[in-house]
C-alpha positions in Angstrom: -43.7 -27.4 -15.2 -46.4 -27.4 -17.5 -49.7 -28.3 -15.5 -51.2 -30.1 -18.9 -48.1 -32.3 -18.1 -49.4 -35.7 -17.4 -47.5 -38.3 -15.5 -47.6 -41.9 -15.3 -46.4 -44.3 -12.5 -43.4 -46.7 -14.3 -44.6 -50.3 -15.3 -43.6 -52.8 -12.7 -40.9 -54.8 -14.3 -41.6 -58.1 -15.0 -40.1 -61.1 -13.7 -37.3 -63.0 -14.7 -38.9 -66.5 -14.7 -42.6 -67.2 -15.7 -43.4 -68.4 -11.8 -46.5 -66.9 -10.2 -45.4 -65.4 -6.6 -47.0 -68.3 -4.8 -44.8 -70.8 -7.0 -41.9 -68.6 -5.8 -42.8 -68.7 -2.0 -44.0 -72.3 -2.2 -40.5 -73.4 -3.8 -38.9 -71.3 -1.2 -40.6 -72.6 1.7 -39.6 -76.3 0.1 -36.0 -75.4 -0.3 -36.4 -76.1 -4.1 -35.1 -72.7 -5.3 -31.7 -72.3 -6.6 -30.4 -70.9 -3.5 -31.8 -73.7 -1.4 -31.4 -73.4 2.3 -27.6 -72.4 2.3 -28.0 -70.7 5.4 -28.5 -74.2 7.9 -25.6 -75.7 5.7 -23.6 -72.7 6.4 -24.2 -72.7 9.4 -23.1 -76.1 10.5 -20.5 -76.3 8.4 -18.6 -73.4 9.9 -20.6 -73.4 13.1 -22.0 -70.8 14.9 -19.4 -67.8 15.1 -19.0 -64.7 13.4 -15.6 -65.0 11.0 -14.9 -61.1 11.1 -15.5 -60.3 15.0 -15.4 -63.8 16.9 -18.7 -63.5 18.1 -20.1 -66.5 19.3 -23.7 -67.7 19.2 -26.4 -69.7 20.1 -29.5 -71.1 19.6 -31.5 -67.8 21.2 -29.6 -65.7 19.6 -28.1 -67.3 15.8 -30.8 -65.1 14.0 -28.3 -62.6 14.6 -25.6 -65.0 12.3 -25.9 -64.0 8.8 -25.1 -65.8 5.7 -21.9 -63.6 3.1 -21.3 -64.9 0.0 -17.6 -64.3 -0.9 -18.3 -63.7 -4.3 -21.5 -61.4 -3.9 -23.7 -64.1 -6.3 -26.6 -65.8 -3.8 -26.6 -68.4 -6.2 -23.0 -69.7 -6.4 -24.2 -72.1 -3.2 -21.4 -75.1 -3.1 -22.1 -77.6 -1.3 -18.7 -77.2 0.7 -19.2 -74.0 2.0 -16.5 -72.6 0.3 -18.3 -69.4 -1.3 -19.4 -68.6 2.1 -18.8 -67.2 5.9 -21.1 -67.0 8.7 -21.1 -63.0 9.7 -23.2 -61.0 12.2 -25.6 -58.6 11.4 -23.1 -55.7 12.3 -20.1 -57.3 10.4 -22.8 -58.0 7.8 -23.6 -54.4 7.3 -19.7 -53.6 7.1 -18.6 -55.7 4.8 -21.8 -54.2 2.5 -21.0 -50.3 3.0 -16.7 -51.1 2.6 -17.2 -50.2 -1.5 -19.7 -47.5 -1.0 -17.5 -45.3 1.6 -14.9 -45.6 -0.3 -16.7 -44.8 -3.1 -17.5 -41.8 -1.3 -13.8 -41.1 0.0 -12.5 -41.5 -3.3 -14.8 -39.9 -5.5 -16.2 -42.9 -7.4 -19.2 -43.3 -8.5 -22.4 -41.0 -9.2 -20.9 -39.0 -12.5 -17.2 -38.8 -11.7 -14.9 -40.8 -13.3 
C-alpha cells in the first residue's frame, strides 16, 4: 500500500424519487406511500396467527406478527391479501435465511457457478 494513496469515502447514492426525507416519513406516517399500511389489513384479514408455526397472538404481544410478502416485492400490496401471510418474527427470519443456507449447502453464490 502506497502511503501517497489517498482514499475517499463512496458518494451516498441518491434517491430513487426526488422526495426530501421528511416528505418520505410524512407520507409514511399518512399511509400515502405505495406500500400503504398493509400490515393492519394483513392483519385482519388473516387474523392474528402465525401461518408457518400456529402461533397465536394478541393485542400485547402482535408486534411479534410480521407481515411476508409471497412474492418478495413490498409493493405488490392487493387489497385481498392474497400476496401476503401474517408470520412471526422467528418464522419471519426462516423463511428469509431458506435461499441463503442453501446457497451455502449447495455452493451457490459468491463466485461459484
Amino acid at each position: 500500500m502506497n502511503r501517497g494513496t489517498k482514499f475517499r469515502k463512496p458518494r451516498p447514492k441518491k434517491p430513487a424519487t426526488d422526495k426530501t426525507a421528511s416528505e418520505i416519513v410524512r407520507e409514511l406516517k399518512e399511509g400515502n406511500s405505495p406500500t400503504g399500511d398493509y400490515r393492519e389489513r394483513s392483519l385482519k384479514i388473516h387474523g392474528l396467527i402465525c401461518a408457518k408455526c400456529g402461533r397465536e397472538f394478541d393485542f400485547k404481544n402482535r408486534h411479534l406478527l410480521t407481515v411476508h410478502h409471497k412474492d418478495s416485492n413490498y409493493r405488490n400490496n392487493p387489497a385481498d391479501g392474497s400476496n401476503w401471510e401474517n408470520l412471526c418474527i422467528y418464522c419471519h427470519d426462516d423463511e428469509h435465511s431458506r435461499g441463503l443456507l442453501g446457497d451455502c449447502l449447495f455452493g451457490k453464490g459468491r463466485g461459484k457457478s
